[in-house]
C-alpha atoms as an extended CHARMM CRD file, in Angstrom:
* protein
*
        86  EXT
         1         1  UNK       CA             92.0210000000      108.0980000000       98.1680000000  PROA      1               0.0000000000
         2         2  UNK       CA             91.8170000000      106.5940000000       94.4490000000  PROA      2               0.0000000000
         3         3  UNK       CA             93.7980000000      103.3460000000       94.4860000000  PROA      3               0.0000000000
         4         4  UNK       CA             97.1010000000      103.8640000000       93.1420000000  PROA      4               0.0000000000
         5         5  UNK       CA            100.9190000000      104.4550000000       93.9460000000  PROA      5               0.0000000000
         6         6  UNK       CA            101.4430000000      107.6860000000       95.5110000000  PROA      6               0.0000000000
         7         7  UNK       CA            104.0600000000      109.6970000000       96.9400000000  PROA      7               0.0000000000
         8         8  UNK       CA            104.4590000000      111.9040000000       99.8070000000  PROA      8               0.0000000000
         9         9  UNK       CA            107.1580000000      114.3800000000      100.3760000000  PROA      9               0.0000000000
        10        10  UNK       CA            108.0140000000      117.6720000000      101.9230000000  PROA      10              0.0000000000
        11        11  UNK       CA            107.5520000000      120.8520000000      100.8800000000  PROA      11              0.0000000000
        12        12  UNK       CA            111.0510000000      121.4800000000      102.0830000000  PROA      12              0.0000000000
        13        13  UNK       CA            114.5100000000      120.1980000000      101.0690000000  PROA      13              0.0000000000
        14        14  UNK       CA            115.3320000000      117.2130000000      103.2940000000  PROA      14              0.0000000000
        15        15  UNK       CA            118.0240000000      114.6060000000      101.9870000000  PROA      15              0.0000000000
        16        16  UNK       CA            116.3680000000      111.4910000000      103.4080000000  PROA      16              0.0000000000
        17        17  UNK       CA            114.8590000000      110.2840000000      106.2860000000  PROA      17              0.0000000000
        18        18  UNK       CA            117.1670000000      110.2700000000      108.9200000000  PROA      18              0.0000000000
        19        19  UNK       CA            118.0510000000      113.8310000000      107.7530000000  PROA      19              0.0000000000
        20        20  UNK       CA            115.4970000000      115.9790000000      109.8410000000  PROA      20              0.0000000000
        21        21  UNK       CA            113.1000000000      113.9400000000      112.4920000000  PROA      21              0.0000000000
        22        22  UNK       CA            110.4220000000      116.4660000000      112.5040000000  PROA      22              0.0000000000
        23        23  UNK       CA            109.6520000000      116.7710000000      108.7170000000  PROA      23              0.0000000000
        24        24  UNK       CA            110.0490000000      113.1130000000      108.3610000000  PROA      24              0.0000000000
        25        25  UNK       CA            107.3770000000      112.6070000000      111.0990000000  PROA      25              0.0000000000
        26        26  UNK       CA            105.5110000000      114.9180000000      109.7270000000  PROA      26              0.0000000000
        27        27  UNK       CA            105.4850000000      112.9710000000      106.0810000000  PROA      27              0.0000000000
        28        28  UNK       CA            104.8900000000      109.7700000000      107.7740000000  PROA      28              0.0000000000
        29        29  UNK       CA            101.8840000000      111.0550000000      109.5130000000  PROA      29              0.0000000000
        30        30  UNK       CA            100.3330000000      112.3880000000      105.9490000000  PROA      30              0.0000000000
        31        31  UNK       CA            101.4620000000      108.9270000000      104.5880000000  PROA      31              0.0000000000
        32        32  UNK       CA             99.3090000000      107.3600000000      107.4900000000  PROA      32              0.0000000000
        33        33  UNK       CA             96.6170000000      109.3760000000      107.0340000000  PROA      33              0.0000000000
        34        34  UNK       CA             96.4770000000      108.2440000000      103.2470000000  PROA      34              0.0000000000
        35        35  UNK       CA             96.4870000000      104.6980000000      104.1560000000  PROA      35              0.0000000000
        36        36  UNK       CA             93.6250000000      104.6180000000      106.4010000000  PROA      36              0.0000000000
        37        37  UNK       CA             91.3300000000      104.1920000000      103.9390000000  PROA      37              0.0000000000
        38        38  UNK       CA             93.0310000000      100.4560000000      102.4100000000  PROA      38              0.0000000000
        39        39  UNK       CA             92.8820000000       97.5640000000      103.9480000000  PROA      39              0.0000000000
        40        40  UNK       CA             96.8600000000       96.4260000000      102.6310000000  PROA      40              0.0000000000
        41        41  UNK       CA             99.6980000000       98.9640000000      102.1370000000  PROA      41              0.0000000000
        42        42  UNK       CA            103.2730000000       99.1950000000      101.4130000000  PROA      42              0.0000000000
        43        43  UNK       CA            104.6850000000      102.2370000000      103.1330000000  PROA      43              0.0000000000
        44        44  UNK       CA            108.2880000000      102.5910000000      101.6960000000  PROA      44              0.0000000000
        45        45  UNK       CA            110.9860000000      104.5790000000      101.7530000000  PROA      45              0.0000000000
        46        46  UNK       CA            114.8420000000      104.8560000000      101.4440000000  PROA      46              0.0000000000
        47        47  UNK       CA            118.5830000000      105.9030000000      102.7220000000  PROA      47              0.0000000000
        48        48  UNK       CA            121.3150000000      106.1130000000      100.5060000000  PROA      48              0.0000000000
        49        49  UNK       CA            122.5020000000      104.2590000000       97.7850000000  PROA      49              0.0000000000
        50        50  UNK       CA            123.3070000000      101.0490000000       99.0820000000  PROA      50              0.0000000000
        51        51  UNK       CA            119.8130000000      101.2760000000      100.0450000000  PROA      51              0.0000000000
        52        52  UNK       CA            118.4980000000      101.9620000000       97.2420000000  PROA      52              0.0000000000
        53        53  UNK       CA            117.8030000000      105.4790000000       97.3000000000  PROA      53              0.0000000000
        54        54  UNK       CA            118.0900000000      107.2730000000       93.9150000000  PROA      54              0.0000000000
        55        55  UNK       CA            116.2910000000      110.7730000000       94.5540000000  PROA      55              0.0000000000
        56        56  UNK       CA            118.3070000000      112.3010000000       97.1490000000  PROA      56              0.0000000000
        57        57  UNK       CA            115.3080000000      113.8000000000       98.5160000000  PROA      57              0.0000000000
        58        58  UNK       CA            112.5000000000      112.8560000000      101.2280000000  PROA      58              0.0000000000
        59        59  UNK       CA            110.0060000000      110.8880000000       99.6950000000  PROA      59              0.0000000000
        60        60  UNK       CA            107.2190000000      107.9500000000      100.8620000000  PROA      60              0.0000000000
        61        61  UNK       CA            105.8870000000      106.0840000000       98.7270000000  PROA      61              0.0000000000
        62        62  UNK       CA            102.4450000000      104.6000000000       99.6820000000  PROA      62              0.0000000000
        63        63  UNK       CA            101.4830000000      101.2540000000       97.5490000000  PROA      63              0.0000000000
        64        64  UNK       CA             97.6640000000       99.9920000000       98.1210000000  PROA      64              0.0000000000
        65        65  UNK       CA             98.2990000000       96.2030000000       97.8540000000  PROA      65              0.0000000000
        66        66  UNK       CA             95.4150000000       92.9940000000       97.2720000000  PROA      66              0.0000000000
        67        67  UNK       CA             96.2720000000       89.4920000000       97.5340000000  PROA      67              0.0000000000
        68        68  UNK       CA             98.0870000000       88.8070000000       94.1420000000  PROA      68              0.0000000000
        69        69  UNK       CA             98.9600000000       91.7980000000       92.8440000000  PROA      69              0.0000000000
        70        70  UNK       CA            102.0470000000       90.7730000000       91.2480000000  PROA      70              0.0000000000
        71        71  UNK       CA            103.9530000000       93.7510000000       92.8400000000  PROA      71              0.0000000000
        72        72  UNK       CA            106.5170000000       91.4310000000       95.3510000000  PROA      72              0.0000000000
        73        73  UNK       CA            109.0490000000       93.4290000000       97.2710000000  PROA      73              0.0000000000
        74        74  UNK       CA            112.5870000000       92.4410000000       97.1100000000  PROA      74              0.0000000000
        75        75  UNK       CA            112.8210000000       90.7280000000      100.9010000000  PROA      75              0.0000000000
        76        76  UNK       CA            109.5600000000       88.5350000000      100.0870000000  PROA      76              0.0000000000
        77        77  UNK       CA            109.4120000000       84.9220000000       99.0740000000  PROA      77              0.0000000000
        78        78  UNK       CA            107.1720000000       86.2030000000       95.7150000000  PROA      78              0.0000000000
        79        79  UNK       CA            110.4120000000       88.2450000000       94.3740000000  PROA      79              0.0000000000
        80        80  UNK       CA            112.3420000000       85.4200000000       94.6080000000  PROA      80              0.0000000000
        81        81  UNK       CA            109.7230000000       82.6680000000       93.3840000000  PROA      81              0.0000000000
        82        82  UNK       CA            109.3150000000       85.4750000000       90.6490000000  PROA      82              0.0000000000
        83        83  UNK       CA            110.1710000000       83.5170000000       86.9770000000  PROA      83              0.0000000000
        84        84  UNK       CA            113.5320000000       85.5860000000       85.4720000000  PROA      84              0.0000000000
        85        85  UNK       CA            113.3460000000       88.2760000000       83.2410000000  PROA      85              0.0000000000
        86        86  UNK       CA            114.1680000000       86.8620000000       79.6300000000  PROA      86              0.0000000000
């Protein structure tokens, strides 16, 4: 796999995550199998609103990370060490 963002979703319409069990486990394998090949990954996904969910359909995204990448995830001490947006 070519370093990069990707996504992984389902052929099939499925709201979210917690929707359907078997095509969600079934996109998190694929996602799995995709991250094998990095050494540091952000596998991410979401569940309504409140959680930040803004397609309202299944969807991983799978983020190769290195050591300073400069992408910091909201719940990490980099987002919030992060300088403000001007």
């Amino acid at each position: 796999m070519r370093a990069g963002h990707v996504f992984v979703l389902p052929r099939v319409h499925v709201e979210d995550a917690g929707t359907n069990w078997e095509v969600t486990a079934a996109v998190v394998r694929r996602a799995a199998e995709l991250m094998a090949g990095h050494a540091a990954v952000n596998l991410i996904t979401s569940k309504g609103e409140a959680a930040t969910q803004s397609v309202l359909h299944l969807h991983v995204h799978v983020v190769p990370r290195q050591e300073g990448d400069g992408r910091p995830l909201p719940w990490t001490p980099q987002y919030t060490a992060r300088p403000a947006a001007a």
